[in-house]
DOLUMRO-990015 format. One record per residue (C-alpha): residue in three letters; x, y, z. Coordinates in Angstrom, 1 decimal. Layout:
N
> ALA_X_Y_Z .
...
This chain:
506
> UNK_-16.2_-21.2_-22.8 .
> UNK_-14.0_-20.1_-25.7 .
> UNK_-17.2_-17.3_-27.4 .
> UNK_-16.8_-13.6_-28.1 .
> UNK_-19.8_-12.7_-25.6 .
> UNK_-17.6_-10.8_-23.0 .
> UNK_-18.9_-7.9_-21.1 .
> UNK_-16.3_-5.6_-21.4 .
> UNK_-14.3_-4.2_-19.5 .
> UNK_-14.3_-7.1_-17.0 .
> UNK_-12.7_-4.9_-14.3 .
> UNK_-14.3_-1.6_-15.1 .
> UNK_-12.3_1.5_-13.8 .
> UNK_-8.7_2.4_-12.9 .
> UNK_-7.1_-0.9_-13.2 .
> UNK_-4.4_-1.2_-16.1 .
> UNK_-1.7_-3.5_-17.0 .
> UNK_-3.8_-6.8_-16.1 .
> UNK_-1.6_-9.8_-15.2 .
> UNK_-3.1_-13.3_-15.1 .
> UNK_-2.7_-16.6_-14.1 .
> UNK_-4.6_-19.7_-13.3 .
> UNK_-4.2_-22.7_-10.9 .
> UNK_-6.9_-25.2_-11.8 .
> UNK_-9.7_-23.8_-12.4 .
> UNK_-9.1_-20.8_-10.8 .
> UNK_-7.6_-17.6_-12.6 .
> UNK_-6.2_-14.6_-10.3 .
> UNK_-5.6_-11.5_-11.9 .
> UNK_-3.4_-8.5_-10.6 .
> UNK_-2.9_-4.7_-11.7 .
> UNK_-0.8_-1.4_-11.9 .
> UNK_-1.8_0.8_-8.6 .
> UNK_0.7_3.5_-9.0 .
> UNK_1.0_5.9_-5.6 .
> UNK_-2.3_4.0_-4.1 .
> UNK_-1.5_1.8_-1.3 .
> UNK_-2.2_-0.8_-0.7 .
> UNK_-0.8_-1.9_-4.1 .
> UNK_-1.5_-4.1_-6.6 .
> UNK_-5.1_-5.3_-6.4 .
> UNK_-5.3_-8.5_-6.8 .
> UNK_-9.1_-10.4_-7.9 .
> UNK_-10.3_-14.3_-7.8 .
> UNK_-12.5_-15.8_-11.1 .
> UNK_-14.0_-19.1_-11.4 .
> UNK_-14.6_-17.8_-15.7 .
> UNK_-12.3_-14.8_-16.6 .
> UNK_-15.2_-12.8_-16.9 .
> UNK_-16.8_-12.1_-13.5 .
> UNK_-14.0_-11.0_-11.0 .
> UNK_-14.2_-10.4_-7.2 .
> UNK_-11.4_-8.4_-5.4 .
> UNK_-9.7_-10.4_-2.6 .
> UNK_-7.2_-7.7_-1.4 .
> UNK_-4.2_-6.3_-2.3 .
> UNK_-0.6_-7.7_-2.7 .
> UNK_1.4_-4.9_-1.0 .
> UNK_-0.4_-4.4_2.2 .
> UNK_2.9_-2.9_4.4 .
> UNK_4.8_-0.2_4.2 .
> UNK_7.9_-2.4_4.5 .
> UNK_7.2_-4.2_0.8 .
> UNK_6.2_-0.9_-0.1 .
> UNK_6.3_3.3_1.6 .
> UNK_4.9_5.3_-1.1 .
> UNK_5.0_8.7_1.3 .
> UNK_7.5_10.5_-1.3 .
> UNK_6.0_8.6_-4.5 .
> UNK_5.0_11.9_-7.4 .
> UNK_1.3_11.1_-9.5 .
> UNK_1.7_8.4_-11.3 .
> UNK_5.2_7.2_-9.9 .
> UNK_4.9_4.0_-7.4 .
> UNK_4.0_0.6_-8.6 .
> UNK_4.2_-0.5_-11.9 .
> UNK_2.7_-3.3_-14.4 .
> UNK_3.6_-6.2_-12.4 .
> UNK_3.1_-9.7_-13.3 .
> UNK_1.4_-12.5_-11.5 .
> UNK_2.9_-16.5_-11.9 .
> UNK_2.3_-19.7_-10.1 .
> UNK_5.0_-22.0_-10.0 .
> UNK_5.9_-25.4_-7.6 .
> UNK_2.8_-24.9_-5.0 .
> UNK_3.9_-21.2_-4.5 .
> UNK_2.5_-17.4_-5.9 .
> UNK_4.8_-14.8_-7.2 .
> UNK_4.1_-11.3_-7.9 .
> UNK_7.0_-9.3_-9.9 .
> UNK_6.9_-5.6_-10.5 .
> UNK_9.0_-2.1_-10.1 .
> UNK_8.6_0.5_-7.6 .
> UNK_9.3_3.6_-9.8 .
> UNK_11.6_6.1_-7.9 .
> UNK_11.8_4.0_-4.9 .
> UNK_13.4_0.3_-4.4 .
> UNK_12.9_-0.3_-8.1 .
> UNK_12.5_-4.4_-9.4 .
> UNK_11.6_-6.9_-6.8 .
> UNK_9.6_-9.5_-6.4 .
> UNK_6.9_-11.3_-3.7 .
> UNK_5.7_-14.6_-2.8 .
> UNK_2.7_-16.6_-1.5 .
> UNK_1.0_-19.7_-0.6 .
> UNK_-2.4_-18.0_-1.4 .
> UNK_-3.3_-15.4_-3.5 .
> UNK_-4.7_-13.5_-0.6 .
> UNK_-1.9_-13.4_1.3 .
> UNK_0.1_-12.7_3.3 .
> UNK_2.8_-11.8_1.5 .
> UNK_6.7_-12.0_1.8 .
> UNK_9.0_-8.7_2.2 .
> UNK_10.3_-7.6_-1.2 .
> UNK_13.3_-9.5_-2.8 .
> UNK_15.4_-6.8_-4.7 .
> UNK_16.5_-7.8_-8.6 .
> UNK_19.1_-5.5_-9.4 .
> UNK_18.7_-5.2_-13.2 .
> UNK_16.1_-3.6_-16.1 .
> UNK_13.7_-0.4_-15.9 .
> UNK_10.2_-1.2_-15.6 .
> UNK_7.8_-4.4_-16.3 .
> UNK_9.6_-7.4_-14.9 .
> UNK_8.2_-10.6_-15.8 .
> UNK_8.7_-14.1_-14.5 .
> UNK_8.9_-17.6_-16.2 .
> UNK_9.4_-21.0_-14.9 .
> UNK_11.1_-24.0_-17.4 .
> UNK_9.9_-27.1_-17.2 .
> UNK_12.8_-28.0_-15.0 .
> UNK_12.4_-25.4_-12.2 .
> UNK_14.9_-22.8_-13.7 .
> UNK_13.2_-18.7_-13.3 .
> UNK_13.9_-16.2_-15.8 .
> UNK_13.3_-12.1_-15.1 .
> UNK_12.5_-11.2_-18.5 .
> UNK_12.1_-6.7_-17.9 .
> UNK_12.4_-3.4_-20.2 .
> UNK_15.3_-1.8_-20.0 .
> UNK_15.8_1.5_-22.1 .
> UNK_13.6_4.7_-22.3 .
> UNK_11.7_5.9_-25.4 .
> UNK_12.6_4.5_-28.8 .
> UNK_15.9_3.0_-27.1 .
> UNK_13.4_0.6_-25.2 .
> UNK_14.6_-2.8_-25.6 .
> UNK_14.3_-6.4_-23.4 .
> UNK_16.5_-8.3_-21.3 .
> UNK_16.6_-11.1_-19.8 .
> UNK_18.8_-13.2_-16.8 .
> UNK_18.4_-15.6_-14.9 .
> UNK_17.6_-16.0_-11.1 .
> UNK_17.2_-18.3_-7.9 .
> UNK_13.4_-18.1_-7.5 .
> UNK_13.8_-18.3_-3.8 .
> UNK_16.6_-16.2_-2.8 .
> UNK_16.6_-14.1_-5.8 .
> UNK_20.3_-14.6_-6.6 .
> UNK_21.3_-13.5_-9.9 .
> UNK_22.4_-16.8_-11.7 .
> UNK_23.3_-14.9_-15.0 .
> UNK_24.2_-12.0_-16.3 .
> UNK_21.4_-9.7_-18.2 .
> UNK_21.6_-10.3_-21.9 .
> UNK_19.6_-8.2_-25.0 .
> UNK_16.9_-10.3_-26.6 .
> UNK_14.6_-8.3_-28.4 .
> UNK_13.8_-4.6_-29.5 .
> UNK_10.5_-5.1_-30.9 .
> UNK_8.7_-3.5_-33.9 .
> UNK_11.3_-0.2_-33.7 .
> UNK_8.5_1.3_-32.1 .
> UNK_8.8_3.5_-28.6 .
> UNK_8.2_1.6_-25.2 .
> UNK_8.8_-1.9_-25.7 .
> UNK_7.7_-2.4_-22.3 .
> UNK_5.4_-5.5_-20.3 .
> UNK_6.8_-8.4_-21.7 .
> UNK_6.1_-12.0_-20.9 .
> UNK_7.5_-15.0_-21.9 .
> UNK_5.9_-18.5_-23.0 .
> UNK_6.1_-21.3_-23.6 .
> UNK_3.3_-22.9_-26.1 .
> UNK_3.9_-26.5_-27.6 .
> UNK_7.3_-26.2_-27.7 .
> UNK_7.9_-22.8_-29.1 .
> UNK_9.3_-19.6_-26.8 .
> UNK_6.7_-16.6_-27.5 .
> UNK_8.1_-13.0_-26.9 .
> UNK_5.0_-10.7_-26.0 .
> UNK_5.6_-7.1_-25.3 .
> UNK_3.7_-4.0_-25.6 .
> UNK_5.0_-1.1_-28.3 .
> UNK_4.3_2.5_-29.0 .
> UNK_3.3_4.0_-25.6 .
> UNK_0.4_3.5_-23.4 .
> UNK_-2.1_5.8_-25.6 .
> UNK_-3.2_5.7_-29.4 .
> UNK_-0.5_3.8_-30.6 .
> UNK_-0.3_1.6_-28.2 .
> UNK_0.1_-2.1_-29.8 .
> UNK_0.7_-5.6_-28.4 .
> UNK_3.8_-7.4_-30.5 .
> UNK_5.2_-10.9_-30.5 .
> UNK_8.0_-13.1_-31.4 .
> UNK_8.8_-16.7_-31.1 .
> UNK_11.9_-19.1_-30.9 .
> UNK_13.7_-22.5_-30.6 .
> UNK_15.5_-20.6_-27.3 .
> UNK_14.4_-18.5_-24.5 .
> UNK_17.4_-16.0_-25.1 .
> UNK_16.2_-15.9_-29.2 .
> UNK_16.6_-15.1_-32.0 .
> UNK_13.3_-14.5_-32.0 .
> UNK_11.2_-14.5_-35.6 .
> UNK_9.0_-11.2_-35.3 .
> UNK_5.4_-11.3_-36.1 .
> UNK_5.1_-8.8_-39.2 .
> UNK_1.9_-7.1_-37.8 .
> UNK_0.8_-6.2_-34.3 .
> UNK_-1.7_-9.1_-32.2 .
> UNK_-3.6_-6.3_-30.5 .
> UNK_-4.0_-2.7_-31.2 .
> UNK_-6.9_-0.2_-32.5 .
> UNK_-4.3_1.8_-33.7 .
> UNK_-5.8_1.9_-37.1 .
> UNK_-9.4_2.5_-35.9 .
> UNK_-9.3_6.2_-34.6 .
> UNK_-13.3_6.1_-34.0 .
> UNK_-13.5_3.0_-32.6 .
> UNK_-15.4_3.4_-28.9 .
> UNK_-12.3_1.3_-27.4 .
> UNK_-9.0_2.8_-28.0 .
> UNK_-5.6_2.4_-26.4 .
> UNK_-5.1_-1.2_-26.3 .
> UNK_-2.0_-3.1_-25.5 .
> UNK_0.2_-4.7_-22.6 .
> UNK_-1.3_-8.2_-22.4 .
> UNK_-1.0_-11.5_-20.7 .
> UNK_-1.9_-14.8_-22.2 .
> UNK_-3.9_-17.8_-20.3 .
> UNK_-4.8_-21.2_-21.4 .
> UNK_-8.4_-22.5_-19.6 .
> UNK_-9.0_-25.7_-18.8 .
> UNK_-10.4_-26.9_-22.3 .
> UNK_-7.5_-25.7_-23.7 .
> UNK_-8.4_-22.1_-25.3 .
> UNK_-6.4_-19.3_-24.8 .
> UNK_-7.3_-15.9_-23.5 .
> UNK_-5.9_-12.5_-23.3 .
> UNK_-6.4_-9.8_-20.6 .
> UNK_-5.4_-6.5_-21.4 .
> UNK_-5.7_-2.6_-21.1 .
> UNK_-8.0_-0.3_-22.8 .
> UNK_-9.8_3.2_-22.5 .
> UNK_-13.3_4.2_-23.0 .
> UNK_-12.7_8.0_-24.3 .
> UNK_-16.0_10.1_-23.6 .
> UNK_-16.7_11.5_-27.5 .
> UNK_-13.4_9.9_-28.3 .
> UNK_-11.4_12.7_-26.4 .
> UNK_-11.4_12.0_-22.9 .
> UNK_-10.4_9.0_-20.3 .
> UNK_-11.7_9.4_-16.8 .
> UNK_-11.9_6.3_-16.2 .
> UNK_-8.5_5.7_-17.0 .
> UNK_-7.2_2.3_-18.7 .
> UNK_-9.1_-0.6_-17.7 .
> UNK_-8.7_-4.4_-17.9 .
> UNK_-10.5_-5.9_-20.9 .
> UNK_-10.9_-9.7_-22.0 .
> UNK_-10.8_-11.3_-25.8 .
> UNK_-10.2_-14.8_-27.0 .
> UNK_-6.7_-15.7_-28.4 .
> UNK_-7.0_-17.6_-32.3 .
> UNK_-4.2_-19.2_-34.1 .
> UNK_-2.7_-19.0_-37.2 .
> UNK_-2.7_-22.2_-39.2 .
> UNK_1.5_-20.6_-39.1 .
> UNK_1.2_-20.7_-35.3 .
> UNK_0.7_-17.1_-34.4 .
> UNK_-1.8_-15.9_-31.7 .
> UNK_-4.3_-13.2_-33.1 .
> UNK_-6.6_-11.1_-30.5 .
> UNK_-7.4_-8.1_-32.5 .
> UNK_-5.6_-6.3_-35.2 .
> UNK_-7.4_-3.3_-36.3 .
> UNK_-10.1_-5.5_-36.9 .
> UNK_-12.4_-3.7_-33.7 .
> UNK_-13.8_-7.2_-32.3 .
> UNK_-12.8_-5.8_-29.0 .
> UNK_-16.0_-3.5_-27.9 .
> UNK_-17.4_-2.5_-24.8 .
> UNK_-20.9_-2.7_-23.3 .
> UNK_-21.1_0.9_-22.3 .
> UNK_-21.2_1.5_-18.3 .
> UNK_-20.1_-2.4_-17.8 .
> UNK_-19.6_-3.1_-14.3 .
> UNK_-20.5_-5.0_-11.0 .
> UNK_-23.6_-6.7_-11.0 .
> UNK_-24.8_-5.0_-8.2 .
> UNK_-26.1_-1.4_-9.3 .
> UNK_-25.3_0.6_-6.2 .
> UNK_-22.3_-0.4_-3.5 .
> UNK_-23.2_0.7_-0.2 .
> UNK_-20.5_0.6_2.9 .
> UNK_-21.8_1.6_5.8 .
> UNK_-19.1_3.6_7.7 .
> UNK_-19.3_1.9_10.8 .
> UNK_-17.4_-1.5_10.4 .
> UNK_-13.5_-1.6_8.0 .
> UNK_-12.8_-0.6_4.4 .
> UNK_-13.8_-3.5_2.4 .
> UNK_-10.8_-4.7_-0.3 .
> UNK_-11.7_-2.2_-3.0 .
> UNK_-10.7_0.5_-1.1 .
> UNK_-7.8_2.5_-1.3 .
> UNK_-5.8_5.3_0.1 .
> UNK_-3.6_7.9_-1.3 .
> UNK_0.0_6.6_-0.6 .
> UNK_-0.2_6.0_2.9 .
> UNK_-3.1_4.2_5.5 .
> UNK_-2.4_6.3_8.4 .
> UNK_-4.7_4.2_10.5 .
> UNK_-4.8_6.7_13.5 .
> UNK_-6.5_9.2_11.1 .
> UNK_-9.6_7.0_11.2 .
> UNK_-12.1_5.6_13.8 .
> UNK_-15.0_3.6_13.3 .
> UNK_-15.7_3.6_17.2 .
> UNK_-16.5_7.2_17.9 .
> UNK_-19.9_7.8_16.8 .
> UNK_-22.4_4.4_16.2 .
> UNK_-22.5_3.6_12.3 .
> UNK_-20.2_6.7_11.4 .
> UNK_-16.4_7.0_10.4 .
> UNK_-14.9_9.7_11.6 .
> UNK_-11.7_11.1_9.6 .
> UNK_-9.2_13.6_10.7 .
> UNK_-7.3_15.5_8.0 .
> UNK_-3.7_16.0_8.2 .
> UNK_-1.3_18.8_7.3 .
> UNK_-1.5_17.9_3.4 .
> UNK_-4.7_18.5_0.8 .
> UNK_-4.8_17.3_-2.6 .
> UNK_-2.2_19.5_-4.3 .
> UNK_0.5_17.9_-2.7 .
> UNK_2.6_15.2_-3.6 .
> UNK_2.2_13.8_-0.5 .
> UNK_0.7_11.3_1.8 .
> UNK_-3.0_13.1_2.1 .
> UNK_-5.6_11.8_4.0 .
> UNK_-8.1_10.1_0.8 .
> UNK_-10.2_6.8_1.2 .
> UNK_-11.4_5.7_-1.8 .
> UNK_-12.8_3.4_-4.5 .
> UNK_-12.2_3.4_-8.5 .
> UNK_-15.0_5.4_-10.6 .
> UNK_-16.0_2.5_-12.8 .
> UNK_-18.9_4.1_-14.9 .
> UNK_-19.2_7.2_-17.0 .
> UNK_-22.1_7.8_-15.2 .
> UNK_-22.3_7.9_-11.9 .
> UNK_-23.2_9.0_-8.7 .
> UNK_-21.0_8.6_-5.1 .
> UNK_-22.5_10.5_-2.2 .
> UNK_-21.8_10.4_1.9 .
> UNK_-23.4_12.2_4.8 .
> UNK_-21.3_14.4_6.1 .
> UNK_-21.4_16.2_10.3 .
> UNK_-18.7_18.1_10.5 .
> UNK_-17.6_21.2_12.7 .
> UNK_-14.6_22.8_11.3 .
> UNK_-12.6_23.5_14.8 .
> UNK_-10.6_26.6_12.6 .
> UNK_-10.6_28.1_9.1 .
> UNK_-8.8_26.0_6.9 .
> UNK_-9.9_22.7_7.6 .
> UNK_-12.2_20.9_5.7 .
> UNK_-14.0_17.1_4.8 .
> UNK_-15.9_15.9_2.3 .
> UNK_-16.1_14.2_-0.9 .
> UNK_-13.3_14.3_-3.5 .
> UNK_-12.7_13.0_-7.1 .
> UNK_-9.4_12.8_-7.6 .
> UNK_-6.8_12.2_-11.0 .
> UNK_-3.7_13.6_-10.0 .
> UNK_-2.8_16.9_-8.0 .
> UNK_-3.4_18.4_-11.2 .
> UNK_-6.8_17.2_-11.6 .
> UNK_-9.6_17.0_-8.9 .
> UNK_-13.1_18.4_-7.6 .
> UNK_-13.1_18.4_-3.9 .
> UNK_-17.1_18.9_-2.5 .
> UNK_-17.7_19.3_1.0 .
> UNK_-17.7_21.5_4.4 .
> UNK_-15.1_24.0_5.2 .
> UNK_-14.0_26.6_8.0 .
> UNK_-13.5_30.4_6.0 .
> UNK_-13.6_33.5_7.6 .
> UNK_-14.9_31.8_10.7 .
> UNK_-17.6_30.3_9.4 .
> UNK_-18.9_26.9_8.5 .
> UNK_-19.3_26.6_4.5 .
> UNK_-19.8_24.4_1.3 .
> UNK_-17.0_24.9_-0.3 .
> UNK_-16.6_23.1_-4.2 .
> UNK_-12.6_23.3_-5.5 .
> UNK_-12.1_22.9_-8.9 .
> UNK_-7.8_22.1_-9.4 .
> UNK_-7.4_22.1_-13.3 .
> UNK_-4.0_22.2_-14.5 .
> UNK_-2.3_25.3_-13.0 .
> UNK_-5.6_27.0_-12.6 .
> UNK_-7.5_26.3_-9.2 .
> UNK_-11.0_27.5_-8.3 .
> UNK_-13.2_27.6_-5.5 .
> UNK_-16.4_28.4_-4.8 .
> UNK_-18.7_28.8_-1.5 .
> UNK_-22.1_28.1_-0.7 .
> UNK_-24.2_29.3_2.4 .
> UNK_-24.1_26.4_4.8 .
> UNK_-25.8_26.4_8.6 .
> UNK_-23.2_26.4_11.3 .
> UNK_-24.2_22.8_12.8 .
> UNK_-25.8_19.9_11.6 .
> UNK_-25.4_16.8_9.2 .
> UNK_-25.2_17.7_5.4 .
> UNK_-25.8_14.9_2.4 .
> UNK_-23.6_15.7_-0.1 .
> UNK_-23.7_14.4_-3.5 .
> UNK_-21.2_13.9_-6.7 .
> UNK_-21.9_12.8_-10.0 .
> UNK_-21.6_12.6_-13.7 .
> UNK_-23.1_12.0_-16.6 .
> UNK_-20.6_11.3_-18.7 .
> UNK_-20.1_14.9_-20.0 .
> UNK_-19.7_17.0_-16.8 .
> UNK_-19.3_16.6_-13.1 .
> UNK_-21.7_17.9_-11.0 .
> UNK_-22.2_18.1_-7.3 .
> UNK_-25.5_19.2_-5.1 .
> UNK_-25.9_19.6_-1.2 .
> UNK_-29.0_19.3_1.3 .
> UNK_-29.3_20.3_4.8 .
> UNK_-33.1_18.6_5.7 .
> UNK_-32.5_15.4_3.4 .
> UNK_-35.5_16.4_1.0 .
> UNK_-34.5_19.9_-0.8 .
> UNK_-31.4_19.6_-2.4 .
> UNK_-29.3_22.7_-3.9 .
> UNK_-27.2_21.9_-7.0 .
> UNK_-23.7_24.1_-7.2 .
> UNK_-23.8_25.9_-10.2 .
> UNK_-20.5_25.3_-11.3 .
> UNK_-20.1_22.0_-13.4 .
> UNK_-17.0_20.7_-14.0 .
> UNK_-16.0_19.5_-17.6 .
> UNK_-14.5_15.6_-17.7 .
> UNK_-11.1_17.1_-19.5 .
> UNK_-10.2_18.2_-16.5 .
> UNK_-10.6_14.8_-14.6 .
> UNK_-8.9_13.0_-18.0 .
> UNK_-5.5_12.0_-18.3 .
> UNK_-5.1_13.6_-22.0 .
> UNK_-5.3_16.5_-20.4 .
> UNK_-4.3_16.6_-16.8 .
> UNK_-1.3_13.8_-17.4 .
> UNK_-0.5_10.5_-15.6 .
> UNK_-1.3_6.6_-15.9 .
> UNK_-4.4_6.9_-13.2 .
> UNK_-8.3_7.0_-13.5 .
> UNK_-10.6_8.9_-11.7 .
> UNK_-10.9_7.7_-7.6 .
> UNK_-13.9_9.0_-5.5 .
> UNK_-14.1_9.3_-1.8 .
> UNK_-14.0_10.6_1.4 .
> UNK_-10.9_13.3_2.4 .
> UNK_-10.2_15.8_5.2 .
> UNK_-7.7_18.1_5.5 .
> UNK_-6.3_20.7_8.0 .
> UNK_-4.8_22.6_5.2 .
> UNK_-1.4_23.0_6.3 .
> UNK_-1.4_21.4_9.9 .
> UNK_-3.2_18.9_11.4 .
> UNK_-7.2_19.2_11.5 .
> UNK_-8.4_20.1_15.1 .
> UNK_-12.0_18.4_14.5 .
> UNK_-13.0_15.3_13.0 .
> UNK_-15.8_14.5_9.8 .
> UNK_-18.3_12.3_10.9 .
> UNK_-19.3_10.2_7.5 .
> UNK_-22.1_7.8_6.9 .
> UNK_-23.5_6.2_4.3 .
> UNK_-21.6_6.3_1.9 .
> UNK_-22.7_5.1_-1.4 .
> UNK_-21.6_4.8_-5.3 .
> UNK_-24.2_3.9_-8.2 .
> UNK_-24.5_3.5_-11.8 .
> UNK_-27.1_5.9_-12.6 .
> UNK_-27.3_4.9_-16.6 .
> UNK_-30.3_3.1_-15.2 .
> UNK_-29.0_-0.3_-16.5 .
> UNK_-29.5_-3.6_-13.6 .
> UNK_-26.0_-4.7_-14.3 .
């Protein structure tokens, strides 16, 4: 299995800071999800290349409440480990409990209620010794004062068996962060991400006799395209190591596919490379040599993913901080989901009412069918690309003035427009999003056969991390909103699709 031929990204979209482990022949692999909940995805492969999401880790509010959690604050890298019969998912919730750790009998849950580490800032990590003995390895340190420690702990109760201790500060770069320990024919390997989660960003190691060090630092970075400023795959670091059953090692990492090598909307996404050894015993993925490419618009083998609104929210959907499950009913109207917006929209930091899935392609399409009947002026339903609160296009049916309109918002930065279009005052709309890698564009039809583009198209910058902020990717889906109370009326949605309109059969 050990070849170069990887479709990459394996996990297309807004999934960074891939963890992975395998039990037998199966690997399960687990991500960042920031102020999403549920949080951290969690996927099932029989190869390491072809990945199915089986839920999500964090599926309560009482392992995780995300309801005050800023953009890009939440859940962390975590890390994923297997150890006597029993799963283990380590990670930090960023301005909220901070470190703690999970456990399961099967990847897919359920779950245990959080055990809170009291030491480190973000990344834990977890090894086992041969002899049962669990050691939180976790950054500690901001900026260039990022260093590792390490301590000990019961792996059941969480009790601290010893006290943190310095092991390593890296390559003197910023963010030594996301480090794992090994253990590899005898030798302790020391892998941690350097330089910060853009550019620079670099996978380092070092190795030992000792899991407390000294560690011997590798001279030159295992990972990074540092050096490689027009290479189509940029950004790459914070890796995990796995051995398959013939005994080759791969890495899963992060990387971003900037559109004319400026900007991310896709966000940082998990990529696959084989591991080589030096005949000194040093793993090698990719140093500036740019054997780590992409096949452009990678993704699912399925071009188009349907959910018809009338059932549950498959696994790969997602919600913004909160599932308030009241606010949606799949009973109310025969194959529709109807959605009732709360008090908050989209520029809030706050618990908004947003279903939705990852954008996975540079172009795309997502589009619903949208009845709604605005019961006052300010509320509103429709479809939504969303960054951050300072980055999304919202597209859908809104009450103004005492009428029912299509109404397009634009939120870019500090500068927010929006625009209305002529809508009739009952009836089903389709409503459309997409992009073609360059712009965002959205169109609307009242009869299902004429359709009216908006004329305003939206630039990805403003949907990109380098210049609207944060760790996320673009999500699209379906949000409603009473603007400042709670909506009167309901959306009705149905059909809800998302395709890869590059053409390729994927």
């Amino acid at each position: 299995m050990h070849s170069t031929n990887v479709r990459n990204p394996v996990i297309p979209g807004y999934y960074p800071d891939p963890s992975v482990v395998r039990v037998n022949d199966d690997y399960y692999l687990i991500n960042s999800s920031f102020e999403y909940f549920p949080g951290v995805p969690i996927f099932h492969s029989k190869d390491l290349i072809h990945w199915t999401q089986i839920g999500h880790v964090l599926t309560r509010q009482s392992q995780v409440d995300l309801r005050t959690s800023g953009s890009s604050d939440g859940i962390y890298a975590a890390t994923i480990r297997h150890h006597a019969g029993r799963f283990y998912m380590i990670t930090t919730d960023v301005r909220g409990i901070g470190n703690f750790f999970v456990t399961a009998d099967k990847p897919e849950g359920p779950w245990s209620e959080p055990v809170l580490l009291p030491y480190g800032g973000i990344d834990p990590s977890l090894f086992f010794d041969e002899v049962g003995r669990a050691y939180v390895t976790v950054q500690n340190g901001a900026g260039y004062e990022s260093h590792i420690i390490q301590y000990g702990i019961d792996p059941v109760s969480g009790e601290v068996l010893s006290e943190p201790v310095e092991i390593w500060r890296g390559d003197e770069g910023p963010w030594v962060e996301g480090p794992h320990l090994y253990k590899i024919k005898g030798v302790y390997y020391l892998m941690t991400a350097s330089g910060g989660t853009a550019r620079d960003h670099r996978e380092i190691i070092a190795r030992s006799s000792n899991p407390y060090g000294p560690f011997e630092d590798k001279p030159e970075p295992i990972l990074t395209h540092r050096g490689l400023k027009e290479h189509p795959v940029q950004c790459l670091g914070h890796a995990d190591l796995v051995e398959d059953m013939s005994g080759n090692w791969w890495a899963v990492f992060l990387g971003m596919r900037p559109v004319d090598g400026k900007y991310s909307p896709l966000g940082r996404e998990t990529f696959l490379a084989p591991v080589t050894w030096t005949e000194e015993g040093w793993p090698v993925i990719d140093n500036n040599e740019g054997t780590v490419v992409s096949a452009e618009d990678a993704g699912p083998d399925d071009r188009v993913q349907r959910l018809e609104l009338g059932g549950s929210f498959g696994p790969e959907w997602a919600f913004l901080r909160s599932y308030e499950e009241e606010r949606y009913s799949w009973t109310e109207q025969e194959g529709k989901l109807a959605i009732r917006g709360n008090a908050y929209t989209l520029d809030d930091e706050a618990p908004a009412v947003f279903a939705c899935i990852r954008q996975k392609h540079h172009r795309m399409e997502t589009g619903v069918n949208l009845d709604f009947d605005p019961a006052k002026d300010g509320e509103y339903a429709g479809l939504a690309a969303r960054l951050n609160n300072r980055g999304y296009i919202f597209w859908g049916l809104a009450g103004r003035e005492g009428r029912r309109v299509i109404e397009l918002t634009v939120k870019d930065g500090d500068h927010k427009q929006v625009y209305h279009y002529a809508a009739g005052s009952s009836g089903e709309v389709r409503l459309r999003l997409g992009s073609d890698g360059e712009v965002y564009t959205c169109s609307y039809s009242e009869d299902g056969v004429s359709w009216q583009e908006a004329e305003q198209q939206v630039h990805v910058s403003v949907l990109s991390p380098e210049v609207n902020g944060g760790f996320t990717g673009v999500c699209l889906g379906l949000h409603a909103s009473g603007e400042g109370m709670d909506a009167a009326a309901p959306g009705y949605f149905a059909e809800f699709y998302y395709t890869n309109t590059k053409g390729d059969v994927l």
